[in-house]
C-alpha positions as CSV (number, residue, x, y, z in Angstrom):
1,X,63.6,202.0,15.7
2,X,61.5,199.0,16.1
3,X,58.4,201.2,16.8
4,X,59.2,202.8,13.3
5,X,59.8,198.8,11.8
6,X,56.7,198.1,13.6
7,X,54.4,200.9,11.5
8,X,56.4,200.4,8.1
9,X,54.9,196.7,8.6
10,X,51.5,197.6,9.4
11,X,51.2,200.3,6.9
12,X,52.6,198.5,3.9
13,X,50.2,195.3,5.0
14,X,47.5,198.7,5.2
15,X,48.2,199.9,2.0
16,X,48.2,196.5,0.4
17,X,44.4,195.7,1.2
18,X,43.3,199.6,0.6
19,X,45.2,198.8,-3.1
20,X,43.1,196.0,-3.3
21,X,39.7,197.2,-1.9
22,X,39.4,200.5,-3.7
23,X,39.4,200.4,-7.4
24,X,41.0,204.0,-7.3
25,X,44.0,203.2,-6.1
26,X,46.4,202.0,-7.6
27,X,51.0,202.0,-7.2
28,X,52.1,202.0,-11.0
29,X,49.9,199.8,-12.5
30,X,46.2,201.0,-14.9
31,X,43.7,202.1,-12.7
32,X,40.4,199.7,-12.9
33,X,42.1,196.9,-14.3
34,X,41.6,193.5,-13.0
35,X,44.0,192.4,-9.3
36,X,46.3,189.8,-10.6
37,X,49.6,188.8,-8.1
38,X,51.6,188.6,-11.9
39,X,51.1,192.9,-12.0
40,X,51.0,193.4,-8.4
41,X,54.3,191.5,-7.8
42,X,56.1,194.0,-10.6
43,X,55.3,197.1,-8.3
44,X,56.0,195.6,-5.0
45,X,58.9,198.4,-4.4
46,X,56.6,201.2,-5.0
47,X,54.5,199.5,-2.7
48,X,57.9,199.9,0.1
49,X,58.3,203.1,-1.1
50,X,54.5,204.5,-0.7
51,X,55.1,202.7,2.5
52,X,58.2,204.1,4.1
53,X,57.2,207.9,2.9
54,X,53.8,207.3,4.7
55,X,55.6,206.3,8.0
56,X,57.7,209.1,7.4
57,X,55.3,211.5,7.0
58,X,53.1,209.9,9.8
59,X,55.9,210.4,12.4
60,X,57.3,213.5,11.4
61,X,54.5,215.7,10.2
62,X,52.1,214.4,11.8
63,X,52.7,215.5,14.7
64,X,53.7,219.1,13.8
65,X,50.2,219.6,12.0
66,X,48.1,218.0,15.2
67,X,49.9,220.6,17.7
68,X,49.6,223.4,15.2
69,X,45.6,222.6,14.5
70,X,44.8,221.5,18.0
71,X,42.6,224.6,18.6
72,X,41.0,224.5,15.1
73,X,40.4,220.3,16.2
74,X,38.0,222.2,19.1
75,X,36.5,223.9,17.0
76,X,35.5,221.1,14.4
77,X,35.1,218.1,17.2
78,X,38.1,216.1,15.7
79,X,37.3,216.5,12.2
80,X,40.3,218.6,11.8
81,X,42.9,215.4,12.2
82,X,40.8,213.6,9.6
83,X,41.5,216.3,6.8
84,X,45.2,215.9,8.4
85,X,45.7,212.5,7.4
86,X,43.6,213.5,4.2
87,X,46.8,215.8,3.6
88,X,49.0,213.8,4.3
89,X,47.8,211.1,1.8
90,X,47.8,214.0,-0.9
91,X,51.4,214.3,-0.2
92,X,52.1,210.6,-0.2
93,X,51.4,211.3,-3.6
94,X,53.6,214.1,-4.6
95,X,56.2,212.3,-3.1
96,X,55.7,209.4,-4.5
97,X,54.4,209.8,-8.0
98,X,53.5,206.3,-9.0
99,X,51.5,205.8,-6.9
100,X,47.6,206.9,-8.2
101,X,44.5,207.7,-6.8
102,X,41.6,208.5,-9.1
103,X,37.6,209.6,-8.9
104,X,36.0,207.1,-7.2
105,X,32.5,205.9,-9.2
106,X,31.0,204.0,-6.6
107,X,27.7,202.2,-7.8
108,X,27.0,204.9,-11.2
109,X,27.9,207.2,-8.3
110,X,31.3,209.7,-9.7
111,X,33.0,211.1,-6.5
112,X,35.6,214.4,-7.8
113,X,39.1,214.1,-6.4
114,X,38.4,215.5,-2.7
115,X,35.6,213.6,-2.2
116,X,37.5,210.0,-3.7
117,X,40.7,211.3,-1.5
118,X,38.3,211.5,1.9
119,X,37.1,208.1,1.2
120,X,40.5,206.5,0.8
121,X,41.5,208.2,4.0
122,X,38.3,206.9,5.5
123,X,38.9,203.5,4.3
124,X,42.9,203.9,5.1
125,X,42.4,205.0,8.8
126,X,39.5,202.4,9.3
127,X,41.7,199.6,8.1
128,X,44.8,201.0,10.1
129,X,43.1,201.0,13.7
130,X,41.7,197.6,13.0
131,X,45.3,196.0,12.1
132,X,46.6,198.0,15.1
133,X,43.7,197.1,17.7
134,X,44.7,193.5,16.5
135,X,48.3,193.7,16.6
């Protein structure tokens, strides 16, 4: 149980500076508009919620989908766990409709949806291991 406390923490702190990096993501609120505490404080609890589905997901799927891919993961050099986190942030949003992640435009750059949904994982996953190598 306090493993599970421990990674609810981390992640929500995680998903909080994604929100606020990537101007694709968003938990209720219009896409591209302008951070302000006054919005972000009115969708706090889908914050929680993204959160604890995330943790969920992270300890209960996760798993299943790394022992069922592991030979696939030889074949690709580890690339397969990346697209596994990649899924798993697609479901994050099924299950938690609020919460929004658009094409990415990136410098007059427009990134489609698999593309914008690799770079949030990639930005996700680098944040996580550095608020976990510090912690």
């Amino acid at each position: 149980m306090k493993k599970f406390l421990k990674r609810f923490i981390f992640t929500t702190i995680v998903m909080f500076a994604v929100d606020w990096f990537m101007p694709n993501v968003s938990f209720g609120y219009p896409v591209g508009s302008q951070f302000s505490w006054q919005i972000f404080l009115n969708f706090i609890p889908t914050l929680l919620l993204a959160s604890l589905v995330f943790t969920l997901l992270h300890s209960i799927v996760r798993p299943i989908l790394k022992i069922l891919a592991f030979p696939f993961n030889l074949l690709t050099f580890g690339f397969l766990y990346f697209l596994i986190d990649v899924f798993l942030l697609w479901l994050l949003i099924f299950f938690v409709p609020s919460l929004q992640i658009t094409p990415l435009n990136v410098f007059g750059f427009h990134f489609n949806y698999l593309m914008s949904f690799l770079i949030t994982a990639f930005i996700f996953n680098f944040i996580q291991n550095l608020v976990f190598a510090i912690f």
